[in-house]
C-alpha positions, -999 to +999 in steps of 0.1 A: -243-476+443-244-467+404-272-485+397-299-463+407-282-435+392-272-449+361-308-464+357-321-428+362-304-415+334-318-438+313-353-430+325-346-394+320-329-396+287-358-411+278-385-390+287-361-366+274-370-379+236-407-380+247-404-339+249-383-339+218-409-362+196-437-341+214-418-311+205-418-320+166-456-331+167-463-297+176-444-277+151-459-303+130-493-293+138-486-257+142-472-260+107-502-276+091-529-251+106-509-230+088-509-250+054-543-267+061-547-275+023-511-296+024-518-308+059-552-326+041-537-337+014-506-354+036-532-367+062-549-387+028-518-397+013-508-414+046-544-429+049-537-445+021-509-458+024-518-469+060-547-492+039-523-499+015-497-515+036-521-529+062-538-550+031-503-563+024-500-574+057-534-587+057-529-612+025-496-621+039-516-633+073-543-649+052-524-668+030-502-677+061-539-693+070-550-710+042-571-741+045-587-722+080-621-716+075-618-676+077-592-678+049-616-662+022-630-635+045-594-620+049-585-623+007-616-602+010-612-578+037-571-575+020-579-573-011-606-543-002-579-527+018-552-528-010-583-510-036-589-484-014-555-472-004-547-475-044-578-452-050-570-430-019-532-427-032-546-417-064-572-393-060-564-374-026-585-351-034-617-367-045-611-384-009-609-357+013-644-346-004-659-377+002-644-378+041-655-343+042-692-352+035-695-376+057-678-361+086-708-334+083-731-356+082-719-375+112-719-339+131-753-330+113-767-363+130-749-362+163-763-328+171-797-337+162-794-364+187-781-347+212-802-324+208-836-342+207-822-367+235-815-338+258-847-323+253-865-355+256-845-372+287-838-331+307-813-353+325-784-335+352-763-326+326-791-310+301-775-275+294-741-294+287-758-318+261-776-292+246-744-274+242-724-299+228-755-307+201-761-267+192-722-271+185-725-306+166-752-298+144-736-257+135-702-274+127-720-300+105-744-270+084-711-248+080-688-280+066-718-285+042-724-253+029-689-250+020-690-281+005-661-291-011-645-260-011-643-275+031-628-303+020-595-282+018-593-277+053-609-293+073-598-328+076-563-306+077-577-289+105-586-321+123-555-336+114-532-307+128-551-299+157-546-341+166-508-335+158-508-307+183-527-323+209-508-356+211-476-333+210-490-313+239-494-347+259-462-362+251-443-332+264-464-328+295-460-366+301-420-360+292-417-332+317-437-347+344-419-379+341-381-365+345-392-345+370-405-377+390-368-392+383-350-365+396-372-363+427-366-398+432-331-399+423-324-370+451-337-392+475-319-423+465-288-403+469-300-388+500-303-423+515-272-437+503-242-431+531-214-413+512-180-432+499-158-446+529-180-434+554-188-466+578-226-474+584-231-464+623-255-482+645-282-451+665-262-473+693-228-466+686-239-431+679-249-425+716-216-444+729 
């Protein structure tokens, strides 16, 4: 009769860290709206040591393959990996300009898109896409005009905000899930006839 109990402390103490870890995420992103120009430069030096390490990894898997006949194409896809985390590690800054440029441009051409494909298709949803490619295409214009002073904070921004989100979701998903435990533990113990008390038959009641 422990073990559903026992097993539903475990579930709760575990979403129990979910809320804890979510917790920290958001402080973290609270933290780098704050200090958007460290929050960008973190977010590249972690970029590049993510490329770093995962070119590591790569070689080790390629030359764990040799004499297959896609040996070369990971030496090359590594090696690649290994430059550009040594160049992002190196020049953080010259990267979050480069990142920055391009994410206008992505939101530059997205908007335009949206834009001309609402007009074009005046689907359903027309006043939404329209919307979302007025928004697209002014992000994009203010990122470049502020070019690369933007590339202080806005790749911080992005990075914080996604810290603060995921938080967000982790302790909603914590919360919901303990309460689902204890609901379900309550009835588990509800169900379960107390200590010494013999199991009666509806029969033997009515004798």
């Amino acid at each position: 009769m422990n073990g559903p109990t026992t097993e539903g402390r475990k579930l709760s103490r575990s979403f129990g860290w979910l809320v804890l870890l979510g917790t920290l995420l958001v402080i973290a992103g609270i933290i780098g709206l704050i200090y958007t120009g460290v929050a960008t430069l973190t977010s590249m030096l972690l970029f590049g040591w993510l490329l770093l390490v995962g070119g590591l990894v790569g070689l080790l898997h390629a030359i764990e393959s040799r004499g297959t006949s896609y040996f070369w194409l990971g030496v090359v896809v590594a090696a690649l990996n290994i430059a550009a985390g040594v160049v992002v590690i190196k020049h953080p800054e010259g990267t979050a300009e480069a990142l920055t440029m391009f994410a206008a441009l992505l939101f530059l051409t997205g908007g335009v898109f949206r834009l001309v494909g609402s007009v074009v298709v005046r689907g359903p949803q027309m006043g939404w896409t329209l919307l979302q490619g007025a928004f697209g295409l002014l992000l994009g214009l203010l990122v470049l005009f502020d070019w690369p002073h933007s590339s202080l904070y806005v790749l911080g921004c992005f990075f914080s905000l996604a810290l603060l989100f995921d938080g967000l979701g982790l302790i909603a998903i914590g919360i919901g899930g303990r309460r689902i435990v204890s609901m379900v533990s309550e009835r588990l113990d509800e169900s379960v006839p107390a200590e010494g008390k013999p199991i009666t038959a509806p029969e033997d009641e009515q004798k």
